[in-house]
Biopython code that builds the backbone (N, CA, C, O; Angstrom):
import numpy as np
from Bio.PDB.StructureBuilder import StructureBuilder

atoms = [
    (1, "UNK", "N", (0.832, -1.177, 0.000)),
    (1, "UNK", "CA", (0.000, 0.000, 0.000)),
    (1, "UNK", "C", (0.879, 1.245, 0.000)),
    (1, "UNK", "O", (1.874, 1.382, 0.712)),
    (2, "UNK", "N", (0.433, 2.096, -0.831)),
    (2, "UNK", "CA", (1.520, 3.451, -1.284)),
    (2, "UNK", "C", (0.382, 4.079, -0.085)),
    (2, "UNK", "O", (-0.793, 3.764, 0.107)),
    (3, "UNK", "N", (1.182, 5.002, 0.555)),
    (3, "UNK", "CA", (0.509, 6.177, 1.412)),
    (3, "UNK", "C", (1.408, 7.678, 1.196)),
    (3, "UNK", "O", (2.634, 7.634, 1.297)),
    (4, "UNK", "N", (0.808, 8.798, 0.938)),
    (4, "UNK", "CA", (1.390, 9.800, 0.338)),
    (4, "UNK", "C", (2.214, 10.682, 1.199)),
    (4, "UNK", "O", (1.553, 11.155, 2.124)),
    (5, "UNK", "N", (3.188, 10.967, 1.181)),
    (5, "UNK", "CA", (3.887, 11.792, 2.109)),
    (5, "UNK", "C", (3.828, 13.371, 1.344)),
    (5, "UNK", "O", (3.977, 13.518, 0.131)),
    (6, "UNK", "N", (3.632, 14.263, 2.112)),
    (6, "UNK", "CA", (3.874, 15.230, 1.970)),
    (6, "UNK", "C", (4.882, 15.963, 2.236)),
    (6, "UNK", "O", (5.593, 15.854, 3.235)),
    (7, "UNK", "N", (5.053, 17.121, 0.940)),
    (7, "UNK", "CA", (6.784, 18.042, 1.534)),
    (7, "UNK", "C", (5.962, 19.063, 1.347)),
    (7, "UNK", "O", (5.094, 19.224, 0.489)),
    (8, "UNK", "N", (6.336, 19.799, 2.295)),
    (8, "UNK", "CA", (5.481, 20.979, 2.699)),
    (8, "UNK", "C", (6.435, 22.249, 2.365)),
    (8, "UNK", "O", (6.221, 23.314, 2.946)),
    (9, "UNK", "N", (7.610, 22.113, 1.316)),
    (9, "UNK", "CA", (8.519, 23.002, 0.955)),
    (9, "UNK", "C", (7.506, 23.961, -0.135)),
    (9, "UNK", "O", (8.076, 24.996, -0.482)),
    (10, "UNK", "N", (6.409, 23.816, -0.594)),
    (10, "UNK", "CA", (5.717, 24.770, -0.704)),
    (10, "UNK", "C", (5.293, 25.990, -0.250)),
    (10, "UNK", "O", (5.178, 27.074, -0.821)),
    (11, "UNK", "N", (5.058, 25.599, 0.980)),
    (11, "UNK", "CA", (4.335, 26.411, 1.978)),
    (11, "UNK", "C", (5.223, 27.668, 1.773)),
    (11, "UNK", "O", (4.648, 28.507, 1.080)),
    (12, "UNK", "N", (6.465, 28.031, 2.184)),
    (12, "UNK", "CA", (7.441, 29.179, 2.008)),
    (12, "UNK", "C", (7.138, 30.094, 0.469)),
    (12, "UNK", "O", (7.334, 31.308, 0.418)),
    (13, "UNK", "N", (6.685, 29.361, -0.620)),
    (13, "UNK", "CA", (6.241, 30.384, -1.871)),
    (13, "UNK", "C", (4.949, 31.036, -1.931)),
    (13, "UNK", "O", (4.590, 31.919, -2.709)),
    (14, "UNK", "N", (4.201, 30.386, -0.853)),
    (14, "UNK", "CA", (2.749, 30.738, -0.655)),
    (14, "UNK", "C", (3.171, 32.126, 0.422)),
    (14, "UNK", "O", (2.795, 33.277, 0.204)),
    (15, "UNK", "N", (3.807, 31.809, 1.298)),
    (15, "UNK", "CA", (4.133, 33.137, 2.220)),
    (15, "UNK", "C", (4.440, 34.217, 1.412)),
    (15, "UNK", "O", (3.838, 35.283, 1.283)),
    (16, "UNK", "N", (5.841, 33.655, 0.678)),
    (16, "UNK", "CA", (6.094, 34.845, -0.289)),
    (16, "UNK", "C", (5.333, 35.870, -1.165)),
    (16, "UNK", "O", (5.423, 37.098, -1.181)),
    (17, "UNK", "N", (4.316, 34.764, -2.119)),
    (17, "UNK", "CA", (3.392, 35.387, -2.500)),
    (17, "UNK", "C", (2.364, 36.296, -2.002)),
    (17, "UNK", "O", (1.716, 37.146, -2.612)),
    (18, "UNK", "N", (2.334, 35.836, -0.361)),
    (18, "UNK", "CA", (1.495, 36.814, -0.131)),
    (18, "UNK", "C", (2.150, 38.018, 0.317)),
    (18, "UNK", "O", (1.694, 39.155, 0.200)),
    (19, "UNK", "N", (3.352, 37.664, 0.887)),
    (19, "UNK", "CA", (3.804, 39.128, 1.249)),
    (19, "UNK", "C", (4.099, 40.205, -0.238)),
    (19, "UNK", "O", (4.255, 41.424, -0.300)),
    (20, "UNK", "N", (4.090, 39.377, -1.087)),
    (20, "UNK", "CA", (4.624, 40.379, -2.816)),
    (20, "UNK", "C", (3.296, 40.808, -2.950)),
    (20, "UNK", "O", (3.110, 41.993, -3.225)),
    (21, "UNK", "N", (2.239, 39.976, -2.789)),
    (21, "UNK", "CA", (0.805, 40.688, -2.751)),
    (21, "UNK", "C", (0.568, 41.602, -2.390)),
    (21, "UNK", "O", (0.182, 42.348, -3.290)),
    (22, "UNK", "N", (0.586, 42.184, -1.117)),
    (22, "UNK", "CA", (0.771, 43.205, -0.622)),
    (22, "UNK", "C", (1.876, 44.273, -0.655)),
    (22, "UNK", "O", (1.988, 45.128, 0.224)),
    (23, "UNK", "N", (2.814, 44.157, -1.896)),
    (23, "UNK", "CA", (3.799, 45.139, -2.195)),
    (23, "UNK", "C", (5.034, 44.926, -0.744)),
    (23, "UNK", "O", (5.319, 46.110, -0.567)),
    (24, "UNK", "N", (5.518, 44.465, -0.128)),
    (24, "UNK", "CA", (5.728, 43.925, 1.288)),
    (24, "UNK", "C", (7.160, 43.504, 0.715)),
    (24, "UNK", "O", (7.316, 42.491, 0.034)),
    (25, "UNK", "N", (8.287, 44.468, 1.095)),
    (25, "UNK", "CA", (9.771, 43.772, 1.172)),
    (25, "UNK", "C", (9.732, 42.629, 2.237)),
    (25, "UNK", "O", (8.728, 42.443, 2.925)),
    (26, "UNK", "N", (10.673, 41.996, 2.327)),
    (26, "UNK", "CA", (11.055, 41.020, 3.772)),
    (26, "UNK", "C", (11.271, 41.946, 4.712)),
    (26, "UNK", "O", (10.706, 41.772, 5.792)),
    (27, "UNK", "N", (11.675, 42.507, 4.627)),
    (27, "UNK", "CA", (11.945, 43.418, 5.915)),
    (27, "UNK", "C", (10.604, 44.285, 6.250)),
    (27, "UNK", "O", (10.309, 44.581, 7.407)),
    (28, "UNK", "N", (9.806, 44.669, 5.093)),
    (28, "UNK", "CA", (8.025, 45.197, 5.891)),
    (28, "UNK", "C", (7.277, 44.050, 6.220)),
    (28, "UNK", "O", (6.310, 44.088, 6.982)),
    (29, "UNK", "N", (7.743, 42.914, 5.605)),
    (29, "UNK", "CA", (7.061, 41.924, 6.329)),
    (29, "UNK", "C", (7.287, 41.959, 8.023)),
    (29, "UNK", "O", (6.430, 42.216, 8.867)),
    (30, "UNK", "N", (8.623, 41.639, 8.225)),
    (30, "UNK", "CA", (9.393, 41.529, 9.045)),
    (30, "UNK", "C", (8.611, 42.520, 9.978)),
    (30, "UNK", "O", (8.029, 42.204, 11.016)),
    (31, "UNK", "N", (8.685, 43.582, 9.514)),
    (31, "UNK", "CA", (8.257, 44.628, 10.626)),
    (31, "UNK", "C", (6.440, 44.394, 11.048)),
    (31, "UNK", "O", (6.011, 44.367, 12.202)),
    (32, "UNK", "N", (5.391, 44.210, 9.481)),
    (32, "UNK", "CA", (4.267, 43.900, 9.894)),
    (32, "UNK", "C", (3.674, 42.842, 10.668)),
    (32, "UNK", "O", (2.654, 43.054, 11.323)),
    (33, "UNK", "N", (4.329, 41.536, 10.639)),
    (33, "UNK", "CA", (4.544, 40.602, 11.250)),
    (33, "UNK", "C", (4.663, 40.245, 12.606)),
    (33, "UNK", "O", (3.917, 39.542, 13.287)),
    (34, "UNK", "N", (6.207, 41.105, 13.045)),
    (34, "UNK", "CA", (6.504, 40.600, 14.423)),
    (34, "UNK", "C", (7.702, 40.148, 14.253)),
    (34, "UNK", "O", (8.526, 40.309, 15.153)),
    (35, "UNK", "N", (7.987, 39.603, 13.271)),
    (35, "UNK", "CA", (9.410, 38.312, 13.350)),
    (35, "UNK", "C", (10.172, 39.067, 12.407)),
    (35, "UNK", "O", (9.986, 40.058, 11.702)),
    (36, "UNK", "N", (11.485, 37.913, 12.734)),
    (36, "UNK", "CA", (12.482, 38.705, 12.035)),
    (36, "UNK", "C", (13.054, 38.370, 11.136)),
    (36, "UNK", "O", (13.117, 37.153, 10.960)),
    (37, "UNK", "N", (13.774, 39.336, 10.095)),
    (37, "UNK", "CA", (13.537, 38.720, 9.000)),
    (37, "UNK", "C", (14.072, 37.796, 8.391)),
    (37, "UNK", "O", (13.738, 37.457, 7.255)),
    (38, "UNK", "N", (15.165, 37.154, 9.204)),
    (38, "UNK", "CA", (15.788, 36.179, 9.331)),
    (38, "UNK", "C", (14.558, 35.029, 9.289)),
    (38, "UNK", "O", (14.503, 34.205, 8.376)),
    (39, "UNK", "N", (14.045, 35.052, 9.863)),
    (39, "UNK", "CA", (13.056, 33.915, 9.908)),
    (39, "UNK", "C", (11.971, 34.256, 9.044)),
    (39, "UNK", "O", (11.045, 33.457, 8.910)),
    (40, "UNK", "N", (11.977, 35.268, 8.486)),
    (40, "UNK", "CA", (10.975, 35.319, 7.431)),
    (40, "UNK", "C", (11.589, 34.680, 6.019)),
    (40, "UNK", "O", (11.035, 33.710, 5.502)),
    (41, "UNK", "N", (12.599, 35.203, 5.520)),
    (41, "UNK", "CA", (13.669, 34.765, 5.030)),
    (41, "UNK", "C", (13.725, 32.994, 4.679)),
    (41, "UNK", "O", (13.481, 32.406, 3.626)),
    (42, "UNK", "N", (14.160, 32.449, 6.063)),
    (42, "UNK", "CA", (14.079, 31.089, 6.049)),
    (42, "UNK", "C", (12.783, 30.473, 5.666)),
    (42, "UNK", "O", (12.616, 29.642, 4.773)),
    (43, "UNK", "N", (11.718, 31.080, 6.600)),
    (43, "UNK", "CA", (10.711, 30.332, 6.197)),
    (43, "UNK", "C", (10.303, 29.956, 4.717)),
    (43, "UNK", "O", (9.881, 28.888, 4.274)),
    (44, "UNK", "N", (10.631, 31.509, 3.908)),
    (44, "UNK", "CA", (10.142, 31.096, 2.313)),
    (44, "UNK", "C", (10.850, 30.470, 1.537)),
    (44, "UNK", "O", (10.461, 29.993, 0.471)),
    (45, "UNK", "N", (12.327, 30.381, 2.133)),
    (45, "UNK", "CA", (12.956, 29.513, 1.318)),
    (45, "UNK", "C", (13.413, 28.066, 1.584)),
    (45, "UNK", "O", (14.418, 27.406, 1.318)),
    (46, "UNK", "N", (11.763, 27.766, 2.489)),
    (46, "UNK", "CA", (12.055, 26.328, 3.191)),
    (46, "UNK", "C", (13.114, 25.865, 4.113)),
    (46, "UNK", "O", (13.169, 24.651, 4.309)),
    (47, "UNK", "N", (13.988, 26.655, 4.729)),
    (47, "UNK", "CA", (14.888, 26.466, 5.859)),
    (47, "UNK", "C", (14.187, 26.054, 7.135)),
    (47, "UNK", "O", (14.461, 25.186, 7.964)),
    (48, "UNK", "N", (13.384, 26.770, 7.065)),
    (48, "UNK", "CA", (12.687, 26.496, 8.470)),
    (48, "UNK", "C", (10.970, 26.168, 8.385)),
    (48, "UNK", "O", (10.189, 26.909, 7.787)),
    (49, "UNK", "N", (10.619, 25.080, 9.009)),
    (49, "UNK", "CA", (9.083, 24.486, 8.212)),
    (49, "UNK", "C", (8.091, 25.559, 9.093)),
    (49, "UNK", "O", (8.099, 25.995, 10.244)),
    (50, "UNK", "N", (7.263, 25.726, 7.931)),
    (50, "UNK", "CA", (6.234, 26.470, 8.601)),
    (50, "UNK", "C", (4.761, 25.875, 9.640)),
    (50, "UNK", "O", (3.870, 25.174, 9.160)),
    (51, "UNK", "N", (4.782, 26.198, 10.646)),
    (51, "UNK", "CA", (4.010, 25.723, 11.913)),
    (51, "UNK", "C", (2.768, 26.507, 11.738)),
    (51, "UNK", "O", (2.635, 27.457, 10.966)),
    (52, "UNK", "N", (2.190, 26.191, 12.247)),
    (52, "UNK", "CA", (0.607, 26.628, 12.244)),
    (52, "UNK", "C", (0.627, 27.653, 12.879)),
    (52, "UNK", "O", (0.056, 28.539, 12.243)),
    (53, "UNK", "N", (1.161, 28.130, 14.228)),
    (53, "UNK", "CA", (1.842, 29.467, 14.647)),
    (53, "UNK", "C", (2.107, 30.631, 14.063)),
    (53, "UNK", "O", (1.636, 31.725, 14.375)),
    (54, "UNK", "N", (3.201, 30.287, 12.836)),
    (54, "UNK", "CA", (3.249, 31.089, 11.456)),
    (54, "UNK", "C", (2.050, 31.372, 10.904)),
    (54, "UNK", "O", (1.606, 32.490, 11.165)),
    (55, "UNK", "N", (1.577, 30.855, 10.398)),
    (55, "UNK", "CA", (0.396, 30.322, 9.661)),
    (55, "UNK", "C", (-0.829, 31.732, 10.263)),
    (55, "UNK", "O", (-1.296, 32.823, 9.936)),
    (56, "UNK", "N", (-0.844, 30.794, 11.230)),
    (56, "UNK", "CA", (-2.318, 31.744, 12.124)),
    (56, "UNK", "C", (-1.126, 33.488, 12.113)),
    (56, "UNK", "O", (-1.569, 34.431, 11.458)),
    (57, "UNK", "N", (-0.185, 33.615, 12.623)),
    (57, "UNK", "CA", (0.519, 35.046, 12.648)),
    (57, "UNK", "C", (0.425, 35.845, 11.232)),
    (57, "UNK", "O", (0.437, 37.074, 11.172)),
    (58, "UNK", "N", (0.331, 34.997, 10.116)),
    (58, "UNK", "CA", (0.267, 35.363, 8.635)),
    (58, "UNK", "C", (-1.630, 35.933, 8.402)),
    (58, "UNK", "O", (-2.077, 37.054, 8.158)),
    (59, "UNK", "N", (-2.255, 34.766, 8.585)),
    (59, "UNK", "CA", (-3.501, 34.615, 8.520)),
    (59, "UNK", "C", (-4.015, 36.124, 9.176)),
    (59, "UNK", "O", (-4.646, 36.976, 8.550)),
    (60, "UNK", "N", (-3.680, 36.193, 10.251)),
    (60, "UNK", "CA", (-4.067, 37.488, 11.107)),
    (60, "UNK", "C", (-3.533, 38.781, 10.344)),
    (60, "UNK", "O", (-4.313, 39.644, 9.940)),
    (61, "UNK", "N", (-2.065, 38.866, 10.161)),
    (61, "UNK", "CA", (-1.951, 39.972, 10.122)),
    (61, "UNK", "C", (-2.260, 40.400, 8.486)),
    (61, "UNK", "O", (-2.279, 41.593, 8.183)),
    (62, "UNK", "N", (-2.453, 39.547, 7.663)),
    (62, "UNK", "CA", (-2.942, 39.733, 6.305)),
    (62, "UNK", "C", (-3.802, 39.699, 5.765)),
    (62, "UNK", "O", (-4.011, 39.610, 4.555)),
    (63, "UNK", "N", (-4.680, 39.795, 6.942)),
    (63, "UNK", "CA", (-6.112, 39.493, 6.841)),
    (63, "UNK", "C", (-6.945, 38.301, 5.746)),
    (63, "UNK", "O", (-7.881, 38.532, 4.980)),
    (64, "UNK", "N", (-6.303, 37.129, 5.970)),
    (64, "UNK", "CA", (-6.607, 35.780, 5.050)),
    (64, "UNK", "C", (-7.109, 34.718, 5.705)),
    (64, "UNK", "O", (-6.377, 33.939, 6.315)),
    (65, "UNK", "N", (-8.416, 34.589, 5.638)),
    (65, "UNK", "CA", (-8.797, 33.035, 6.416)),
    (65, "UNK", "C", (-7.496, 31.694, 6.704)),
    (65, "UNK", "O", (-6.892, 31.101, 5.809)),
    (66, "UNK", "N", (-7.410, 31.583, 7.495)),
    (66, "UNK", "CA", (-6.681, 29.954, 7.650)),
    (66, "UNK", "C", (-6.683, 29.091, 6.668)),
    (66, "UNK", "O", (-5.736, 28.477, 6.175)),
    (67, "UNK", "N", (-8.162, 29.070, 6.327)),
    (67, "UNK", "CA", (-8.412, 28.472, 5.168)),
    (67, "UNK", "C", (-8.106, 28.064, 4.137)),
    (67, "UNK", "O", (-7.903, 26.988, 3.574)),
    (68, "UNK", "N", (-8.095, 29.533, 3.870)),
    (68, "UNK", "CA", (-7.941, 29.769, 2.238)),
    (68, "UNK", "C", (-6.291, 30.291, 2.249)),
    (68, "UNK", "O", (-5.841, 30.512, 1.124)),
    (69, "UNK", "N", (-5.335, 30.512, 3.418)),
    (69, "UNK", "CA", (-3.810, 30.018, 3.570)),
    (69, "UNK", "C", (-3.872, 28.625, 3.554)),
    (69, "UNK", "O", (-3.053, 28.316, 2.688)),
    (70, "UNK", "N", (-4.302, 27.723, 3.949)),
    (70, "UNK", "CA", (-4.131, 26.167, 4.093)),
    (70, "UNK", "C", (-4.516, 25.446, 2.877)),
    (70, "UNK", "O", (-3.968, 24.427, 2.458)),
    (71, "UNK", "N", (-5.487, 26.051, 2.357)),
    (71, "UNK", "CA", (-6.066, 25.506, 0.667)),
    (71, "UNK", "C", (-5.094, 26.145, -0.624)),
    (71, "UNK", "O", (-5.084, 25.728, -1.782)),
    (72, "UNK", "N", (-4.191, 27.421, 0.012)),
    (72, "UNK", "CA", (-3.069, 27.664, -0.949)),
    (72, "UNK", "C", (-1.687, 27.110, -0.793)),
    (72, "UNK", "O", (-0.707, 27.191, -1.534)),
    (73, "UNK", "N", (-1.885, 26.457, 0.503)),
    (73, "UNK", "CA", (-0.165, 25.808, 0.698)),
    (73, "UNK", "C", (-0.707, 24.004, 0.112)),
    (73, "UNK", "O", (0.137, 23.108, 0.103)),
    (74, "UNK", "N", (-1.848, 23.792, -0.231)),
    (74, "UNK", "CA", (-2.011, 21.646, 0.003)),
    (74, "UNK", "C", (-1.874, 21.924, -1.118)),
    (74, "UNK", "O", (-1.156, 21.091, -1.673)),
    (75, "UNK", "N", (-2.568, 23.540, -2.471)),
    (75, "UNK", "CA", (-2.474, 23.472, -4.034)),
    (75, "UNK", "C", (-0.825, 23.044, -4.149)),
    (75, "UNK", "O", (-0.586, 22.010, -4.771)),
    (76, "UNK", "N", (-0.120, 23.513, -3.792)),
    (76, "UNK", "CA", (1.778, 23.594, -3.649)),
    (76, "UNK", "C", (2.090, 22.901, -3.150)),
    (76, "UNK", "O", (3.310, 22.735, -3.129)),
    (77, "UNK", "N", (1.226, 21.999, -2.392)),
    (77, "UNK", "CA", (2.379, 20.608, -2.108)),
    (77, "UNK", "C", (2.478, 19.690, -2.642)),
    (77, "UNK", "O", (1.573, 19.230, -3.338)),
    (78, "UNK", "N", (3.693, 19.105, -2.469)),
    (78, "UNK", "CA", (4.473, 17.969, -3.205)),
    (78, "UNK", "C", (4.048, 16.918, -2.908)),
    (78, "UNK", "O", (4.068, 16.830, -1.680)),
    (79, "UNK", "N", (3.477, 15.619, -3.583)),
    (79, "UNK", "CA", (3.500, 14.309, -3.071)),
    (79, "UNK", "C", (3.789, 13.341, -3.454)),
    (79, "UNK", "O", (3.177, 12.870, -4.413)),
    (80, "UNK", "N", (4.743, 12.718, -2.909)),
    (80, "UNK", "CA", (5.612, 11.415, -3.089)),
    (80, "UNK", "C", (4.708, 10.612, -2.605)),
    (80, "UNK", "O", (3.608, 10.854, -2.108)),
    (81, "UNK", "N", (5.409, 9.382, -2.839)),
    (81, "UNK", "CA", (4.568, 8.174, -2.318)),
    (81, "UNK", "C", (6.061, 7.281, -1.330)),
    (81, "UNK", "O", (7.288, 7.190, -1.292)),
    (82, "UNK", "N", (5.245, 6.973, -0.911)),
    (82, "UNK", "CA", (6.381, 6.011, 0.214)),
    (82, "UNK", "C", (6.975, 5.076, -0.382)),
    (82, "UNK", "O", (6.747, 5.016, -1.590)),
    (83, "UNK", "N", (7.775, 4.198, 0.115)),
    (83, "UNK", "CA", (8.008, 2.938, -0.837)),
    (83, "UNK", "C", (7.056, 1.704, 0.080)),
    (83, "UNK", "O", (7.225, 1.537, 1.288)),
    (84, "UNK", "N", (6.150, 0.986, -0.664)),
    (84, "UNK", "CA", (5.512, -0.094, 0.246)),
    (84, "UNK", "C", (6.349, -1.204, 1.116)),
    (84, "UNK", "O", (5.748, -2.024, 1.812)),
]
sb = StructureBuilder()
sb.init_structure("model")
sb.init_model(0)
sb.init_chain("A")
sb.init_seg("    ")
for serial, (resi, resn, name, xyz) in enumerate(atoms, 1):
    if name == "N":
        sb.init_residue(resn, " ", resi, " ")
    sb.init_atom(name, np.array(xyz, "f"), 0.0, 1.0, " ", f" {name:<3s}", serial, name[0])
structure = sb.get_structure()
């Protein structure tokens, strides 16, 4: 039985996008956000996995349902299959 693994190295282009959405350097992210931009940084370029923490901190301050952040990071994810 194949069961699908997910790489969630998507998730970081979906951030991006939204911060370019909003005209938003890393560093106005950085500042609108809270975090720094070191970790904003990482996050989009998959260094560091994005937590639901992120997620909901994004969701809030960009005014974007959870949702419809969570239904734009599963469009972008990757899926392998395991080996049986």
């Amino acid at each position: 039985m194949n069961v699908p693994k997910l790489n969630w190295s998507g998730a970081g282009d979906v951030l991006r996008d939204l911060r370019l959405q909003y005209g938003h350097s890393a560093a106005d992210a950085s500042r609108h956000l809270g975090i720094s931009p070191v970790y904003v940084s990482r996050l989009e370029t998959g260094k560091r996995q994005v937590t639901l923490n992120v997620l909901h901190i994004y969701s809030k301050k960009y005014n974007i349902p959870m949702s419809v952040l969570l239904d734009r990071i599963i469009d972008r994810v990757n899926l392998d299959t395991l080996p049986s």
